[in-house]
C-alpha positions, -999 to +999 in steps of 0.1 A: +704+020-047+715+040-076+698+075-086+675+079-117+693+086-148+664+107-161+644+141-150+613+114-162+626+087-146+636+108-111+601+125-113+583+095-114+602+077-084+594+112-066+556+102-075+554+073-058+577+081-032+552+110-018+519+087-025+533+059-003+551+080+025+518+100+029+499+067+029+526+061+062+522+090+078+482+087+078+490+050+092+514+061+116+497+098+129+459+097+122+451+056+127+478+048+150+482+019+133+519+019+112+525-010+085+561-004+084+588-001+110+605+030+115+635+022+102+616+018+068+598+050+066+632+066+076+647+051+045+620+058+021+627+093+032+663+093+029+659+079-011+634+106-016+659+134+001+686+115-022+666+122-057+655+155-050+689+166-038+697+151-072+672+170-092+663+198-073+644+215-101+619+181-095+607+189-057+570+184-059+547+206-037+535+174-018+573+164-013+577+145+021+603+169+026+579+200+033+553+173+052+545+168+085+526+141+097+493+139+083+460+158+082+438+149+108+406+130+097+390+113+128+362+129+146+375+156+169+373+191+155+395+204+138+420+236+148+444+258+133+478+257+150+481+295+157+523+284+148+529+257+127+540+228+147+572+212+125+590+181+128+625+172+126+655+160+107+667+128+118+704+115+121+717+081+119+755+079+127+780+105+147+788+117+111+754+129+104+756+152+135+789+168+129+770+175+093+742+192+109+767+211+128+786+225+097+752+231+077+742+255+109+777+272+108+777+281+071+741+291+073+747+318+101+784+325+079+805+310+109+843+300+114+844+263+107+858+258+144+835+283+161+818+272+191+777+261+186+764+253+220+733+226+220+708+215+242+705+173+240+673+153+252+654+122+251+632+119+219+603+103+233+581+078+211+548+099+226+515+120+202+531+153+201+507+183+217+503+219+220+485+234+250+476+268+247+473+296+279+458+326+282+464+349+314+480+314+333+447+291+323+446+262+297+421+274+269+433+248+245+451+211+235+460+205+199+478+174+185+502+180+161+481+167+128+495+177+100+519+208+115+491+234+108+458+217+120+453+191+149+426+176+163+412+198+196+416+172+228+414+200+249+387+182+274+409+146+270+439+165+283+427+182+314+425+147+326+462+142+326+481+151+360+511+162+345+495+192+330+488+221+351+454+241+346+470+271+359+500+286+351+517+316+377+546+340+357+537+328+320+531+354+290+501+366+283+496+343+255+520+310+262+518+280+245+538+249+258+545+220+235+554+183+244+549+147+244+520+129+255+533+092+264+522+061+283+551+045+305+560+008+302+544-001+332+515+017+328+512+000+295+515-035+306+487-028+333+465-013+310+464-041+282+464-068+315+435-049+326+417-046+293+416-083+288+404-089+318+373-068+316+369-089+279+373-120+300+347-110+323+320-097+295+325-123+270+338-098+243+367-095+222+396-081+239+413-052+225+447-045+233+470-020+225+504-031+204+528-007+220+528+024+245+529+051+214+498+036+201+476+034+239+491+070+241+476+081+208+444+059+212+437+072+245+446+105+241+421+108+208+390+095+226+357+113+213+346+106+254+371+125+282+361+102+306+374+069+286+407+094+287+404+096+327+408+062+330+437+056+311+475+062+324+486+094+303+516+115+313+530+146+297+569+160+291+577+195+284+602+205+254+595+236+235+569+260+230+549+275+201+531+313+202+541+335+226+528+369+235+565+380+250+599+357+249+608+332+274+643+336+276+673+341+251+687+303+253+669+273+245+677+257+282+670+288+298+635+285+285+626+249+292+641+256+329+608+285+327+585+257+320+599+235+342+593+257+369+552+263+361+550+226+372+556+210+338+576+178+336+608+177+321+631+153+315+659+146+337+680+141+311+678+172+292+713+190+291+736+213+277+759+200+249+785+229+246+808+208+215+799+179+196+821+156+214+795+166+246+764+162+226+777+125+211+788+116+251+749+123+261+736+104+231+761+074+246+747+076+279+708+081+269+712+049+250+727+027+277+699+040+295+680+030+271+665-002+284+658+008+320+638+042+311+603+044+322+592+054+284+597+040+247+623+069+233+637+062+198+664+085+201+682+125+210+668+154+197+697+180+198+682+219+198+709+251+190+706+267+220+709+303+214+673+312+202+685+343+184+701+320+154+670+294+157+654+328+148+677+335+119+685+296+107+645+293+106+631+262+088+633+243+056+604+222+040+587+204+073+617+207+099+640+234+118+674+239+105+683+243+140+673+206+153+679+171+148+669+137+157+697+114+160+679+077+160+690+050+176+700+014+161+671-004+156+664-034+182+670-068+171+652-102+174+651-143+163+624-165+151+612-188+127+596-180+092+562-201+088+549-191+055+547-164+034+517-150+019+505-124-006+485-093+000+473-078-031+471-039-027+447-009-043+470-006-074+469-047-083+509-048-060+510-084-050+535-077-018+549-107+004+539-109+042+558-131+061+541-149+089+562-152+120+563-175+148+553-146+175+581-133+195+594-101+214+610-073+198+618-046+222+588-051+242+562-060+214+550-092+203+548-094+164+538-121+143+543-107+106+570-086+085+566-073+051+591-085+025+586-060-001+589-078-032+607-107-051+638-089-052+638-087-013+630-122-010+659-135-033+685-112-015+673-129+020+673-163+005+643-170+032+616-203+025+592-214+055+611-231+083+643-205+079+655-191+111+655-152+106+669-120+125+638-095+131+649-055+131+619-036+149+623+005+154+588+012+173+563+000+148+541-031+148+551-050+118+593-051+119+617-062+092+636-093+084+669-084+079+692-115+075+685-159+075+703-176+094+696-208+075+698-200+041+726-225+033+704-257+050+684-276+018+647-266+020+622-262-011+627-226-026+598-204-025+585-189-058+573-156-064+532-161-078+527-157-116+491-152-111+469-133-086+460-152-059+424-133-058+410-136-093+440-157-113+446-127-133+484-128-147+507-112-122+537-093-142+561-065-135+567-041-153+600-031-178+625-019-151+606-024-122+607-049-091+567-048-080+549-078-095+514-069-099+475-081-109+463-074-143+428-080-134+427-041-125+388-033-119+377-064-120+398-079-090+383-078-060+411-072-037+416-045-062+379-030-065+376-026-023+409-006-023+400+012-058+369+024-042+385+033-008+408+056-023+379+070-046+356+086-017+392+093+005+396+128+015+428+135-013+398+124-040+364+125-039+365+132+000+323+113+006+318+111+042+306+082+056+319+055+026+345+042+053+358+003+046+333-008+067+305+001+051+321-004+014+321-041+022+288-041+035+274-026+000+301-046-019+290-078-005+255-069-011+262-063-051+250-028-048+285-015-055+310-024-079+325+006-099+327+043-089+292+050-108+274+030-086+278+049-058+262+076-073+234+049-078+225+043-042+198+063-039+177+034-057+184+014-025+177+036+001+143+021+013+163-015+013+194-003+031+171+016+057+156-019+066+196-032+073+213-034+111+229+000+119+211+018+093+187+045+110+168+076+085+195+098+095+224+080+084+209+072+053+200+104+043+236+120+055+251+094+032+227+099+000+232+139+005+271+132+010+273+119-019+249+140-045+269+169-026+298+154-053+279+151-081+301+185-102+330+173-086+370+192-089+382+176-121+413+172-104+400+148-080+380+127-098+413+118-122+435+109-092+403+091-077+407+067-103+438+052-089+454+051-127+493+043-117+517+080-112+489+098-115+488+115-083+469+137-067+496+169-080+500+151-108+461+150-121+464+192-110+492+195-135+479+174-164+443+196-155+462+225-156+469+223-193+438+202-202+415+216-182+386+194-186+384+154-183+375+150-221+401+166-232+425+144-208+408+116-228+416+125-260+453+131-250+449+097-241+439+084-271+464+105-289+490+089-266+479+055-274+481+064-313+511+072-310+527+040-294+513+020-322+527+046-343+565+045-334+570+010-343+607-009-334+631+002-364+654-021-385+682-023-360+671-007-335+676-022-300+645-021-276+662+003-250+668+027-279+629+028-296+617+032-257+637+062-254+626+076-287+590+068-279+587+080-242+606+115-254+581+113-279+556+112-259+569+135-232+566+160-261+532+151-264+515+156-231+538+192-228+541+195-196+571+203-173+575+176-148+552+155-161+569+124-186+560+091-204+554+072-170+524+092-169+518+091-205+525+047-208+495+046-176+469+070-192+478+048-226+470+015-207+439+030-185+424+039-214+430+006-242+416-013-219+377-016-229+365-018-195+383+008-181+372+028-206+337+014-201+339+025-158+349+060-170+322+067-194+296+051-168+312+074-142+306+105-165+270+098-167+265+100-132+289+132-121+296+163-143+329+180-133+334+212-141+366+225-162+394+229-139+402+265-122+440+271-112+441+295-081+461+322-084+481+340-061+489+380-057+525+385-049+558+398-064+579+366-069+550+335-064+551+313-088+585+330-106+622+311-111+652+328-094+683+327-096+709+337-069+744+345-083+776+360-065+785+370-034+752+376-011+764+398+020+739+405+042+724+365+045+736+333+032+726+322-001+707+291+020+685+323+038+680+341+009+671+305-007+648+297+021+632+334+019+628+330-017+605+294-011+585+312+016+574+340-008+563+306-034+592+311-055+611+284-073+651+287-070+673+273-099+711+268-101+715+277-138+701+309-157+677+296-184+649+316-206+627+298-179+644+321-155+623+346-141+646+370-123+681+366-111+696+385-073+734+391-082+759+403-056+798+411-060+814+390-079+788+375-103+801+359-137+785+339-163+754+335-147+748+374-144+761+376-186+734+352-193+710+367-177+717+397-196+719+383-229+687+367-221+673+397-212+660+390-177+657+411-147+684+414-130+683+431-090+708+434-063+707+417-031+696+448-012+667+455-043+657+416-029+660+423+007+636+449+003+610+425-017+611+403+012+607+427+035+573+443+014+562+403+014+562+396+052 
């Protein structure tokens, strides 16, 4: 796929990119329940990695990149990681490794040939957790979450044999981190057991799709004793807060654990060249197959923890690991039919429905396939014979027909909605077909109003799906407004199954609690397309209140009908006059006419513009605040010119990001300040003739060191 040609076009693929590889990370880490395979989230994280290596000067502060996993939201409390737990890089091929290998030299200013010893283990596909000791005793279990807060399962986790209460020759303060897993036995016993207890009380049966999932189900049980009587196991691989150092090598220090009675696997090594590390990665997936556990790959470690120290981390992961994934696992079966989910933002997406069949020890039955483009590049119809590609997650991916030459009917892409019949179109330039119907479609509305009360918007406790159906279905809800509305049902839904005083009451003073809500999160509740949830800060930023957004709106709209197509003009030429039109417009950075073309729309359509007023009635947001922060360089551009001596200009980059700065590669009057060692040229003359602040290298050292 080829890069944006634009900052406008590259920002808005950036957009979208974050918004749906946060919607997979909830999926995947807080539900347990993943829509895509691995292998799909891997390369929606690869094209975002692409872009923003691209346009650096476009990395969002939601980017995937500085994300890990997602924020918890169940119903276990909720804990500060006392050290962030990160995640890691992954690789694909043998090339990708020797990469990582030369990024770590040049990082810690290394010969090209000079030796990088490694540690090399399974990467097992487990809920990752922290346990936390004080004097030798287990005080505390956090999952991972989002890096800096998991969920407490501090009672769940004493009930897991491989985890000692007690701990003899730790530090003071020792936290050991590793992966909770179910083993494939253990899994097959528990889902054969599970249905027979719904065989023998008549109820549904419930059973778990793979081990990662009974691991991650089990594990976040509200009840310890539902945990007891599930099959959990533990293995040890690294550590978070310490009160003293374990050891000064990354082996050394696993041996430690190992010897306080933690499991760890047999397969963890020493990898003193890359040739070494590669062999183990050969072996551990011939292995593969016969392994007690699901693993999904190697996680390779730099040993020596003295340049882990130094090499530190960038965005979510370490510089000093790396995840090299295997090949996804492979499957055949036979394409039934192919039907059409229509999503929150009116995305009519294909589902193909499979006849069921085995994919490294999962039954699945359905595969997404995307969009129209995906399905013409397969060629596939009901009744093809297709090749499934599964990487650990439920719903796999079709990746070649094997009967796309045999005559069969072709399948056509809907023109209309297959909820309401509302025209389905796609837009100039873009693949995704999608439902004009907007508010009014009902596959629409339910979504529309799921994101509105989610946590990144509105954030109304106790408006799960379940209980927007009910009130849906019921005709008490139909746009945002109403919801504010409910109090006029309350003696009506008190007199409903399920519905006690209490829960009533919570949910009436959840939501008046919202009634002056952040402006910000009203906008992106609304769902209007690349109008994220950074996105709506921005445009707040400058507009500060939500009728002011409006009138940019209809300024925006103005202005379309205003820039009509000139005597020979070709359309590609007055769309790039009108969206740098009305870039200039909105005026501001990293927002462009992708944003400016969806507020347009939003707001011409009468009932749109009808939900919003209606909305406005009920809730009063205030004008929006920006938080500001006290330090040196937050919120400044840098530049970083010449010859940097004492760190590597990827340390003195990464330093720069931890103090909130934003580094550039060019001088510009948006520059801020710019660190020049030996040897500057141009860049430092710019600066000059700009008249910016120029420092040294040691003038910065010493701002970081005032910082931290």
């Amino acid at each position: 796929m080829t890069l944006p040609r634009t900052q406008e076009e590259a920002a808005a693929e950036l957009e979208k990119l974050a918004a749906e590889i946060a919607h997979h990370n909830r999926r995947y880490h807080d539900a347990d329940a993943p829509e895509i395979s691995d292998a799909d989230f891997d390369a929606l994280v690869r094209r975002n990695a692409e872009i923003e290596a691209a346009f650096p000067e476009l990395v969002r502060a939601d980017s995937p990149s500085r994300q890990i996993g997602a924020t918890p939201s169940g119903p276990l409390a909720k804990v500060a990681h006392a050290r962030q737990m990160f995640s890691l890089d992954n690789g694909f091929a043998d090339e990708d490794v020797a990469d990582f290998l030369g990024r770590v030299r040049r990082f810690l200013k290394l010969a090209d040939d000079a030796p990088v010893e490694l540690t090399a283990e399974p990467k097992i596909d487990g809920l990752s957790c922290s346990l936390r000791y004080e004097d030798g005793v287990l005080v505390q279990a956090l999952t991972r979450g989002d890096g800096r807060i998991g969920e407490d399962v501090t009672p769940n986790v004493r009930t897991i044999a491989d985890i000692p209460h007690r701990i003899e020759g730790a530090p003071p303060v020792c936290e050991v981190r590793g992966e909770v897993y179910m083993a494939k036995a253990d899994f097959a016993a528990l889902n054969a057991r599970l249905l027979l207890e719904a065989e023998e009380t008549g109820k549904e049966a419930r059973q778990f799709a793979n081990p990662r999932n009974a691991a991650a189900g089990s594990l976040r049980q509200k009840d310890a004793a539902v945990t007891a009587t599930r099959p959990l196991r533990f293995l040890a691989w690294g550590w978070g807060e310490l009160s003293e150092p374990l050891a000064v090598k990354q082996y050394e220090a696993i041996d430690r654990i190992r010897a306080w009675g933690f499991p760890v696997s047999d397969l963890f090594v020493r990898a003193p060249a890359l040739a070494d590390a590669l062999a183990q990665y050969r072996a551990i997936e011939t292995r593969r197959a016969d392994l007690p556990f699901d693993i999904d790959g190697v996680v390779y470690k730099v040993d020596r923890l003295d340049w882990q120290e130094r090499l530190g981390y960038v965005g979510r992961a370490p510089r000093w690991g790396l995840a090299h994934k295997f090949p996804a696992e492979r499957a055949q079966t036979t394409l039934q039919a192919i039907d059409i989910q229509v999503g929150r933002t009116g995305k009519l997406t294909p589902v193909a429905r499979l006849e069921p069949v085995t994919v490294g020890g999962v039954v699945v039955s359905n595969a997404t396939l995307h969009n129209a483009d995906e399905i013409a590049r397969l060629g596939v119809r009901p009744g093809d014979r297709v090749v499934l590609q599964r990487a650990g997650d439920v719903i796999p991916q079709i990746v070649e027909n094997l009967t796309r030459d045999e005559p069969r009917a072709e399948w056509h892409f809907p023109t209309h909605c297959p909820i309401c019949e509302s025209e389905a179109v796609a837009e100039e330039g873009e693949v995704d077909v999608r439902c004009t119907g907007g508010l009014i479609c009902p596959a629409q509305r339910l979504e529309r109003l799921k994101h509105f009360v989610s946590r990144g918007a509105l954030d109304i406790d106790g408006l799960g799906e379940k209980t927007l159906i009910e009130l849906l279905d019921l005709g008490w809800i139909a746009e945002p407004a109403d919801i504010f509305r409910l109090a006029q049902h309350r003696d009506a839904l008190l007199g409903r199954e399920g519905w006690q005083e209490k829960s009533v009451d919570g949910l009436l003073a959840a939501i008046e609690a919202k009634r002056a809500p952040d402006a910000a999160r009203l906008l992106f509740g609304l769902g209007i397309r690349h109008i994220g949830a950074i996105t709506a800060r921005d445009l707040l930023k400058r507009y500060v209140t939500l009728p002011a957004l409006e009138a940019l709106a209809d300024e925006l709209i103005a202005l379309r009908e205003a820039t009509p197509l000139q005597l020979g003009e070709t359309e590609a030429k007055h769309r790039t006059r009108l969206d740098k039109a009305m870039a200039e417009r909105i005026g501001v950075e990293n927002v462009g006419a992708a944003v400016g073309h969806a507020l347009a729309d939003f707001f011409h359509e009468p009932h749109n513009r009808a939900v919003w007023a209606d909305l406005l009635r009920e809730v009063s947001p205030p004008p929006f605040v920006v938080e500001s922060r006290d330090s040196e360089v937050t919120g400044k551009t840098l530049v970083f010119t010449g010859t940097l001596e004492a760190v590597s200009r990827d340390e003195a980059k990464a330093q720069a990001e931890r103090l909130g700065a934003r580094v550039s590669g060019s001088v510009s009057a948006k520059t801020d300040m710019v660190i020049a060692g030996p040897g500057a040229g141009s860049k430092l003359k710019k600066a000059a003739d700009l008249g910016i602040r120029v420092i040294s290298e040691s003038d910065w050292l010493a701002i970081v060191s005032a910082s931290e």
